[in-house]
C-alpha positions in Angstrom: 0.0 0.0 0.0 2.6 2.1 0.7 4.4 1.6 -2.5 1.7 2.1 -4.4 0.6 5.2 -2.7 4.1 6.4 -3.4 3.5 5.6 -6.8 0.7 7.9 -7.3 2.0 10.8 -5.6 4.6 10.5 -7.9 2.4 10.7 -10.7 0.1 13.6 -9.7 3.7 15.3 -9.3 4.8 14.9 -12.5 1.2 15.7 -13.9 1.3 19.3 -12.0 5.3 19.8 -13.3 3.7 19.1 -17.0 0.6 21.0 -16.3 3.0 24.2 -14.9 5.3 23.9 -17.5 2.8 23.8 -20.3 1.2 27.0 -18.9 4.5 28.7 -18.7 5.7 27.8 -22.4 2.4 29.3 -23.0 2.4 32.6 -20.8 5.7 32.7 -19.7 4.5 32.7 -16.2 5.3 30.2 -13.4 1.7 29.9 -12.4 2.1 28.0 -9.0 4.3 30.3 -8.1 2.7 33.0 -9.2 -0.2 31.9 -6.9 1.6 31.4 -3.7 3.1 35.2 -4.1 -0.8 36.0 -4.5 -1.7 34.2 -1.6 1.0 35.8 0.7 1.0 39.3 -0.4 -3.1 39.3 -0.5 -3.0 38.0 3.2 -0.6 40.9 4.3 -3.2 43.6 2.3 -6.6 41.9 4.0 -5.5 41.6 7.7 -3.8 45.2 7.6 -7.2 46.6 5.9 -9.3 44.8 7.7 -7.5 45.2 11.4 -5.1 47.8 11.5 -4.9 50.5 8.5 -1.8 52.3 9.6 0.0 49.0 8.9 -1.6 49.1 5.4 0.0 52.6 5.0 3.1 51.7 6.4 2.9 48.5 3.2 1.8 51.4 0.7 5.0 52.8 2.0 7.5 49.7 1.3 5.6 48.8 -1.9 5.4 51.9 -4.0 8.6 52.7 -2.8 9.9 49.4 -4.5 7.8 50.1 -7.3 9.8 53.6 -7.8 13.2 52.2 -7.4 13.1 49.2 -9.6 11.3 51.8 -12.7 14.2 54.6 -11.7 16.7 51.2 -12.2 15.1 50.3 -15.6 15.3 53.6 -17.2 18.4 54.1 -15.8 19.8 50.8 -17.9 18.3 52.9 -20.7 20.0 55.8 -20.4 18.2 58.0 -18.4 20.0 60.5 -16.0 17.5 59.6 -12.9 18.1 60.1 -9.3 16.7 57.5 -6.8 17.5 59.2 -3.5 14.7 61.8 -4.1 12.5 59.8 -6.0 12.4 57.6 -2.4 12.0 60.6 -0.2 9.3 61.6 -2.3 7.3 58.3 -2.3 7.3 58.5 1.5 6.4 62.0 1.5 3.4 61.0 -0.9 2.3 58.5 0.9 2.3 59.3 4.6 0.8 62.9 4.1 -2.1 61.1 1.8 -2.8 59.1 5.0 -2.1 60.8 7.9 -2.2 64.7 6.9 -5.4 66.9 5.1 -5.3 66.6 2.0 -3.9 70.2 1.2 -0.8 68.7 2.7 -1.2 65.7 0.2 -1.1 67.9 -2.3 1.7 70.2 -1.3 3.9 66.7 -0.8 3.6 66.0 -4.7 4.2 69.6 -5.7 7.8 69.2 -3.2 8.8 66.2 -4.9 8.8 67.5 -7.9 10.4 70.7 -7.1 13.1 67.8 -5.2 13.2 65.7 -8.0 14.0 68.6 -10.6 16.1 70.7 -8.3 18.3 67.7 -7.5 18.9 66.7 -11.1 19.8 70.0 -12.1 22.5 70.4 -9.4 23.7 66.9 -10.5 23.8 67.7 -13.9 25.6 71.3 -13.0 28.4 69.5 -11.6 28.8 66.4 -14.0 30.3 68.6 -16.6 30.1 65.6 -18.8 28.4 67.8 -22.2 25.4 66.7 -22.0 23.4 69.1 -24.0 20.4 70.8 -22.6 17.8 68.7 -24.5 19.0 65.4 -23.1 18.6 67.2 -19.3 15.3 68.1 -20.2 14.2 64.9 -20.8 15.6 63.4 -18.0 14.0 65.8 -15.8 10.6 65.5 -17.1 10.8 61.6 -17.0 12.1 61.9 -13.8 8.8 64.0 -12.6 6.9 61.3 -14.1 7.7 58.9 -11.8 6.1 60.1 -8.9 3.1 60.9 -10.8 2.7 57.5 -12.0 3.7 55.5 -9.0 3.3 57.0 -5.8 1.1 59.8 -6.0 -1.8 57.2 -7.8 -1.2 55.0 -5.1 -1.7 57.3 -2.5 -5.3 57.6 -3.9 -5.6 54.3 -1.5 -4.8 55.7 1.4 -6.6 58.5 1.2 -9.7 56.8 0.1 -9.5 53.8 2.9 -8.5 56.6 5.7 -12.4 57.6 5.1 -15.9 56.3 7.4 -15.9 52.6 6.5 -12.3 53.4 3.3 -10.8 50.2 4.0 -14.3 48.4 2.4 -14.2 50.7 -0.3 -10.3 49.9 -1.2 -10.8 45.8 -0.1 -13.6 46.0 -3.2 -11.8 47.6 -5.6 -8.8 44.9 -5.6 -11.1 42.4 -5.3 -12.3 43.3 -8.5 -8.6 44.2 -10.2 -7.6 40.4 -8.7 -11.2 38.9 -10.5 -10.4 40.7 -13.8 -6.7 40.0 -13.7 -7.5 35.9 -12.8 -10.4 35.7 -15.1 -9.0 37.4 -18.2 -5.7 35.2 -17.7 -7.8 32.3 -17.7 -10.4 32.4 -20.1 -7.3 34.1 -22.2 -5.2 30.9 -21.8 -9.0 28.9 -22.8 -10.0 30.9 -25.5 -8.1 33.3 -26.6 -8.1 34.3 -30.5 -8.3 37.3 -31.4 -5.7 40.2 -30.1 -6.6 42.9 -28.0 -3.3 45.4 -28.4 -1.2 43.1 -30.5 1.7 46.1 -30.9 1.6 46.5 -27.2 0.6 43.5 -25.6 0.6 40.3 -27.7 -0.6 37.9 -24.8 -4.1 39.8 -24.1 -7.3 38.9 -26.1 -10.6 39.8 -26.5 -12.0 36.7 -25.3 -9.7 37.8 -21.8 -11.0 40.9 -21.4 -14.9 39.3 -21.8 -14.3 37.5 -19.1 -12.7 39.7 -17.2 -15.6 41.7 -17.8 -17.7 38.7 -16.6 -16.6 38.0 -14.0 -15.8 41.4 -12.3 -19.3 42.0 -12.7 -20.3 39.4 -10.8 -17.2 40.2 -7.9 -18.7 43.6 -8.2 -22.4 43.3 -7.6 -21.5 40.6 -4.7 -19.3 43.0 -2.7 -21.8 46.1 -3.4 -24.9 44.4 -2.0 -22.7 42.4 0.8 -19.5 45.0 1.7 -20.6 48.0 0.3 -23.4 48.6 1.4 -25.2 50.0 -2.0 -27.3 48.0 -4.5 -26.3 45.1 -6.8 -26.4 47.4 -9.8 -24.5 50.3 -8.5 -21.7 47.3 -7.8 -21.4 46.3 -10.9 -21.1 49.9 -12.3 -18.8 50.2 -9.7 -17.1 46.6 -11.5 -17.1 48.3 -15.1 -15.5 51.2 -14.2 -12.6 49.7 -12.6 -11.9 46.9 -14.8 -12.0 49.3 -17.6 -9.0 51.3 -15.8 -7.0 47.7 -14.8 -7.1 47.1 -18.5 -6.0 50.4 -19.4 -3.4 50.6 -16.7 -2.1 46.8 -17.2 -2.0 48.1 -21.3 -0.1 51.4 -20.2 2.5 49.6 -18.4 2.9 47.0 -21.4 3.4 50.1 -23.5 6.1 51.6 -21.3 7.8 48.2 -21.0 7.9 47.9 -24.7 9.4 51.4 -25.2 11.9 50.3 -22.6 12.5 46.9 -24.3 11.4 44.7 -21.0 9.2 41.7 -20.4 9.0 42.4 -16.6 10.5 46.0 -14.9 12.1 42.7 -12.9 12.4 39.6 -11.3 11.6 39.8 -7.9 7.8 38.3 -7.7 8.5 34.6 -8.8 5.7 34.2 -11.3 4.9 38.5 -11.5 7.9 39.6 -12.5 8.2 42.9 -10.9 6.1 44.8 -8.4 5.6 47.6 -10.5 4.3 44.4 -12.8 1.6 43.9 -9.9 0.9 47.8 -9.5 -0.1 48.4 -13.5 -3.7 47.1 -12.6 -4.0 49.2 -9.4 -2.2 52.4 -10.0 -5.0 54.1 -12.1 -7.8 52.0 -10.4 -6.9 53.4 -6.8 -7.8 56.8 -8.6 -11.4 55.8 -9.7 -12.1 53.9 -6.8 -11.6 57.3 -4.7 -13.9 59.0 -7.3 -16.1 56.3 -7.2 -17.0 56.4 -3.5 -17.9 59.3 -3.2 -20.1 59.3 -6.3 -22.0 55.5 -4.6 -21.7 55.9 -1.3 -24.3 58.0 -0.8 -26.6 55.2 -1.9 -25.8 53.0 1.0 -27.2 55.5 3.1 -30.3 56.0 1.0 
């Protein structure tokens, strides 16, 4: 018995190596481990929302702030004259005034980093002396504003929306419904994929991925409206539209940037994501219309 319970463990292992490795000459994704990075990193997100938000803030922190760096990193390899040190003190800025100060003072903290991130590269560039001709500095020091735009300041529209009367709700819905859409578009993708969504900037996405995602977000949203929310079925799934519309737009934005930058991943530090920023192109512009979003439903939970 136990021989031949050996045998069929062997078996179902070597079925789910074939399985994996079929998926990944497909995808080019590890999908198991893909998974088990999910798993771990979505734990950390729900008991910090759900128990203790300042924890959340201080993961928004470590997160974008990774996000940042491994972008500066990439452009960097490209050529581009950008400075991490005040990219980081700028994610922190953005971040912990979104959370803990009024949002005047979330403001202001974007408008300094920018001010940091150009002053610094001009005083950098001032004392290179290496002919770099003023075009080139330009460049760098508009790309280098657009960092903080992209990464940390549209992430701070988390915090800011989950520091509000019953936030951390409104933010757990909204990546529930990027992780649906994500799951559901790489699966029915991998099923039935055919016909190309954005072959010139994202060869792996269909249109058969994005119906499901579409699918199956709107189901994820009318189930958290009516049961988390607190607003009805319908305003959930508008609430599911809108957001999956922006993951796809976000996920294609950061394919686009990628391809400009001549990357598969920004790196390799998610086994089975790729990068963080990788896991962020979904969120990034959702955090935004989630923030608008609750304030435009909410009221209907009280109606």
């Amino acid at each position: 018995m136990r021989d031949e319970l050996e045998h069929r463990l062997d078996q179902a292992r070597d079925q789910f190596e074939a399985t994996n490795e079929r998926i990944k000459n497909r995808t080019g994704r590890d999908l198991f481990a893909a998974i088990g990075v999910g798993v771990i990193a979505g734990g950390g997100v729900l008991a910090s929302l759900l128990f203790v938000k300042w924890v959340f803030a201080i993961l928004a922190v470590g997160i974008a702030a990774l996000g940042v760096f491994e972008f500066a990193r990439a452009l960097q390899a490209r050529g581009r004259r950008i400075d991490i040190i005040p990219q980081l003190i700028g994610t922190v800025i953005i971040i912990t005034a979104a959370f803990w100060f009024p949002s005047a003072v979330h403001w202001t903290s974007l408008f300094m980093t920018l001010a940091l991130v150009i002053v610094w590269r001009v005083l950098i560039q001032m004392s290179a002396r290496d002919g770099r001709i003023y075009a080139s500095i330009f460049s760098d020091i508009i790309v280098g504003c657009f960092i903080p735009l992209y990464v940390p300041f549209l992430a701070s529209s988390a915090l800011v929306l989950a520091r509000q009367d019953d936030g951390e709700l409104w933010v757990l819905a909204f990546l529930l419904v990027v992780v649906a859409a994500d799951t559901a578009a790489y699966a029915s993708g991998l099923a039935f994929g055919r016909h190309k969504l954005a072959p010139r900037i994202s060869p792996g996405k269909t249109w058969e991925g994005f119906a499901g995602a579409v699918v199956v977000s709107a189901v994820a949203g009318a189930l958290t409206g009516e049961f988390m929310l607190g607003i009805p079925w319908w305003a959930g799934v508008l609430f599911a539209f809108v957001i999956v519309g922006s993951a796809t737009m976000g996920d294609l934005g950061e394919s686009m940037i990628k391809r400009d930058l001549g990357l598969k991943d920004m790196s390799s530090w998610l086994p089975g994501h790729g990068g963080v920023l990788d896991r962020l192109d979904s969120i990034l512009p959702s955090a935004v219309f989630a923030l608008a979003l609750f304030h435009l439903l909410s009221p209907l939970g009280a109606a």
